[in-house]
C-alpha positions in Angstrom: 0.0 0.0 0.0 1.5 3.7 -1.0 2.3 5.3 2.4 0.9 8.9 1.5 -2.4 7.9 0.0 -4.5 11.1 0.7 -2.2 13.2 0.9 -1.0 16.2 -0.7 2.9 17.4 -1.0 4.1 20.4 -2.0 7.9 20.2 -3.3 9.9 23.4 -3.7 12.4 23.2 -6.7 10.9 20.1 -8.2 12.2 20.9 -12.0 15.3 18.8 -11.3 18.1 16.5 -9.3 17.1 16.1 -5.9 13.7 18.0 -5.8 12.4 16.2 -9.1 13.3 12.8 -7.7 11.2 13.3 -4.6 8.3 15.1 -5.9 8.5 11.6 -8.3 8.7 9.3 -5.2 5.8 10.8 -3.3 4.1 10.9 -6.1 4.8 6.9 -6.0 3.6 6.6 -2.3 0.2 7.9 -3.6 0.4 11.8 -2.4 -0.9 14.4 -5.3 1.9 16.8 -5.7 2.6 20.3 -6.0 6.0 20.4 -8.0 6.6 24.2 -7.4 9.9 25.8 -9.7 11.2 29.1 -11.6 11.4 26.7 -14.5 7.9 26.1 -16.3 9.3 23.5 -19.2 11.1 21.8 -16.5 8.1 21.6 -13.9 5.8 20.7 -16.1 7.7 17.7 -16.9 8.0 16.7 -13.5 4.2 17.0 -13.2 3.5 15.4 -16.3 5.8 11.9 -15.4 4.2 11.4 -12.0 0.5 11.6 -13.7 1.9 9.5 -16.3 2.5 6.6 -13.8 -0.6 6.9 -12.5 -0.4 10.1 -9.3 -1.9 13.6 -9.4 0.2 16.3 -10.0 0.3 20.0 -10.6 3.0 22.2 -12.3 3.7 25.9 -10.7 6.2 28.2 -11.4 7.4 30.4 -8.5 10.4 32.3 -6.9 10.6 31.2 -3.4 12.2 34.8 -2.4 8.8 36.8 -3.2 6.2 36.7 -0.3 3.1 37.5 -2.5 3.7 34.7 -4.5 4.3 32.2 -2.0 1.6 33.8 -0.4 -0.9 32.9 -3.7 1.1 29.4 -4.9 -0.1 28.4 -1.3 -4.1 29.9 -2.1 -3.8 27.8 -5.3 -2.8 24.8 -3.8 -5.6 24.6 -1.1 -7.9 25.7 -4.0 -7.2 22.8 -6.2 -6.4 20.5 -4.1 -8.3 21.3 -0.5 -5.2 20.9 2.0 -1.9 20.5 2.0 0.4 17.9 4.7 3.3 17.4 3.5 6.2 20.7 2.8 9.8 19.5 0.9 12.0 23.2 1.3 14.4 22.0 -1.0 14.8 25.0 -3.7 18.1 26.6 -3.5 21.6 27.9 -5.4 25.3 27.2 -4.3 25.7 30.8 -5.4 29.2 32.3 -5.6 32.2 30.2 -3.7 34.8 33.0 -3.8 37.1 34.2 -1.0 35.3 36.7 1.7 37.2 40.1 0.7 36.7 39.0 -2.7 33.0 37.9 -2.3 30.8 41.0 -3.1 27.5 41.9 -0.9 25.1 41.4 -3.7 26.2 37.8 -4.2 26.3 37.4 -0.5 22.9 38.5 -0.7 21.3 36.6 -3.2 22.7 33.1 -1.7 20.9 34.7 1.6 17.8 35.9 -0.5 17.3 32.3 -1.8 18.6 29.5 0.9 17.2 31.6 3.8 14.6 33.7 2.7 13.0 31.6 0.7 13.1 28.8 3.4 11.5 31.0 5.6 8.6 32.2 3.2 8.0 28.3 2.2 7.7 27.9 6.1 5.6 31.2 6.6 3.0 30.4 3.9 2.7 26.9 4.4 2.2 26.2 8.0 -1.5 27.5 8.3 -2.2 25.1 5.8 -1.0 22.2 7.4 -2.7 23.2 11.0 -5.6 22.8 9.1 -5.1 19.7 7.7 -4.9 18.5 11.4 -1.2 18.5 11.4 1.4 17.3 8.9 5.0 17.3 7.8 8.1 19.6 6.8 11.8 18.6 5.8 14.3 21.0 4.9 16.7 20.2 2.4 20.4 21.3 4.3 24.0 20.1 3.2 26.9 18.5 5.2 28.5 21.8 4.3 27.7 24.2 7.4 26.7 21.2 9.7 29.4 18.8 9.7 32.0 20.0 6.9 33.4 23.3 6.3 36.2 22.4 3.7 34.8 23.2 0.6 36.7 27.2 -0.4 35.2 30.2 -0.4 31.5 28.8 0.1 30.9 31.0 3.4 27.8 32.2 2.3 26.8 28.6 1.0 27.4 27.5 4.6 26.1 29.8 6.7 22.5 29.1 5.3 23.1 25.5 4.9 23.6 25.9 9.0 20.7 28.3 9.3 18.4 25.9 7.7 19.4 23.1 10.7 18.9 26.1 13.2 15.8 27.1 12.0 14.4 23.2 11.7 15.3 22.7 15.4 13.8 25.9 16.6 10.6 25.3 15.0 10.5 21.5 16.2 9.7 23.1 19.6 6.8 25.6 18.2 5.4 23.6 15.4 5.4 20.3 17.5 2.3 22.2 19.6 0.4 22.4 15.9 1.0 18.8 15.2 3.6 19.8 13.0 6.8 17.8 12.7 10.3 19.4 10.7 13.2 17.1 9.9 16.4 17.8 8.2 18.3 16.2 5.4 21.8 16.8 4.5 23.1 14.8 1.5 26.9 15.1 1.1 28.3 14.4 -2.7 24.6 14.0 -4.9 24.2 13.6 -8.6 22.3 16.9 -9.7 22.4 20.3 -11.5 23.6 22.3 -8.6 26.7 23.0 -10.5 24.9 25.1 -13.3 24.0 27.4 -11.0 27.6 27.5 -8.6 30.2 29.8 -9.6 33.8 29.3 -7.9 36.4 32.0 -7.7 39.5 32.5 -6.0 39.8 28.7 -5.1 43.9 28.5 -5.0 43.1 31.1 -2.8 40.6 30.3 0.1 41.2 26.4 0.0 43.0 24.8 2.3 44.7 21.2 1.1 43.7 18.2 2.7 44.4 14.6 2.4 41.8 11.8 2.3 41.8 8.0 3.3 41.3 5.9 -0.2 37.3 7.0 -1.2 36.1 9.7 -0.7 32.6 8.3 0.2 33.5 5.3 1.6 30.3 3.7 1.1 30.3 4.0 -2.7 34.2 3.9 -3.1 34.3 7.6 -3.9 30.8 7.8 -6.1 28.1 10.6 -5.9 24.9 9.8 -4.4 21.7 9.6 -6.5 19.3 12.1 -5.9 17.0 9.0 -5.4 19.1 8.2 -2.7 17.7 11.7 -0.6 13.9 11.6 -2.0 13.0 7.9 -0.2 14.8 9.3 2.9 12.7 12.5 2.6 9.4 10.0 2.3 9.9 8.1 5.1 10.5 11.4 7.3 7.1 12.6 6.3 5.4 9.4 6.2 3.7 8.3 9.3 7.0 5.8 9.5 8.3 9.2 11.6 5.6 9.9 13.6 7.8 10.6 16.4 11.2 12.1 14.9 11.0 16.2 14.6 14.2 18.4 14.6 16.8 15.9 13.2 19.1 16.0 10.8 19.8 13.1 8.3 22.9 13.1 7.1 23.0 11.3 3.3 26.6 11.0 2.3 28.1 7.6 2.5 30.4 8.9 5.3 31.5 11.6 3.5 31.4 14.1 6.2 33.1 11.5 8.7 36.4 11.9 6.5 36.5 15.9 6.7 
C-alpha cells in the first residue's frame, strides 16, 4: 500500500536532481503533488511523469524569495487541491564560492535571499495550511557543508544558510510540535544533480585549504556521488507516518562523506 495515500505534497524546486526525484517518489507513495519551480518547461515535466505513472500532480512556477507569490502558490494549492500535509524546502543555489574580501555583498545576498529567505517564506505560507489539515510534515533540504564539513573554499555564504536551515528546523521542532507539526532535516553530502549550473567558484587556490583523504572519498560507494534518489526515499519516510515521532533531526546522506572531513 503507498504510504501517503490522501495526501498532498508540495515540493519546492521540483524541476530537477534532488527536488524532481522526490516530488516523483511521493508521487509513487500515492500523495498528489505540487512540483513548485522558476522553471515552467522543467516543472511541467516533473508534473507530467508522475501523472503518467498513475499520481496527481500540478506544475507551478514560482520564486521562493517573493512573499506575494508564495503567499498565492499556497491559495492555489488549497484551492485545487483542499489541503496541504506534507512541505519538501528543498529550492536553493550554491551561489558564488569566492574568498570573503573577494565575495561582493550582492552575491552574498542573493545566496541569503534564496537559501534563507526563501526557506523561511516556504515555512511562513505553508504552515497555516498544514494546522488545518490537522497536522502534517516539513523537511528542509540542508548540506553537510555548514553542519558537519566546512572544507569546501570560499563557500561562506553557502554554509552559513546550509547551517541556518538546521537552526531554523530545530527551533521550529519546539513551536510547530504544539500544531501537530513535525520538521526534519536532510543533508546529502556528494549527490548527482544540476547544482553546478547554478555555482560559480572563484579565487579557489586562494581560500582552499589542502587536505588529504583516506582511499574513497565516500567510503560507502568507493568515492561515487549519491543519487538524488538516494535523498527523495529518505525525505518520504521522514514525512510518512513511519516518523511519527522524529521532529528536529538532521539526516545526514553521504556515504560517510562528512566523517572523513
Amino acid at each position: 500500500m503507498a504510504i501517503l495515500e490522501g495526501k498532498v505534497a508540495l515540493v519546492t524546486g521540483a524541476g530537477s536532481g534532488i527536488g524532481k526525484a522526490t516530488a516523483l517518489k511521493l508521487g509513487r507513495e500515492g500523495a498528489a503533488v505540487i512540483a513548485v519551480s522558476r522553471t515552467q518547461e522543467e516543472v511541467d515535466a516533473t508534473a507530467a511523469e508522475i501523472e503518467r505513472r498513475g499520481g496527481k500532480a500540478r506544475a507551478a512556477t514560482c520564486d521562493i524569495t517573493d512573499d506575494a507569490g508564495m503567499k498565492q502558490l499556497v491559495a492555489e494549492t488549497l484551492g485545487h487541491f483542499g489541503r496541504l500535509d506534507i512541505v519538501v524546502a528543498n529550492a536553493g543555489i550554491n551561489g558564488v564560492w569566492a574568498p570573503i574580501d573577494d565575495l561582493a555583498p550582492e552575491e552574498w545576498d542573493k545566496t541569503i535571499a534564496v537559501n534563507l529567505r526563501g526557506t523561511y517564506l516556504t515555512i511562513h505560507h505553508t504552515v497555516p495550511a498544514l494546522e488545518t489539515a490537522g497536522g502534517g510534515a516539513i523537511v528542509v533540504v540542508s548540506s553537510i557543508n555548514g553542519t558537519r564539513t566546512f572544507t569546501s573554499p570560499g563557500a561562506t555564504a553557502y554554509t552559513a544558510t546550509k547551517a541556518g536551515q538546521l537552526a531554523m528546523v530545530k527551533q521550529l521542532a519546539l513551536e510547530l510540535g504544539q500544531r501537530k507539526i513535525r520538521i526534519n532535516a536532510v543533508c546529502p553530502g556528494a549527490i548527482e544533480s544540476d547544482i553546478e549550473d547554478n555555482t560559480e567558484h572563484r579565487g579557489s587556490d586562494e581560500a582552499g585549504i589542502a587536505v588529504e583523504f583516506p582511499d574513497g572519498d565516500i567510503p560507502l560507494t568507493g568515492g561515487a556521488k549519491g543519487k538524488a534518489e538516494d535523498v527523495a526515499d529518505v525525505i518520504a519516510f521522514l514525512v510518512s507516518d513511519a516518523a511519527r515521532h522524529v521532529t528536529g533531526s538532521p539526516v545526514w546522506i553521504d556515504g560517510g562523506q562528512s566523517l572523513l572531513r
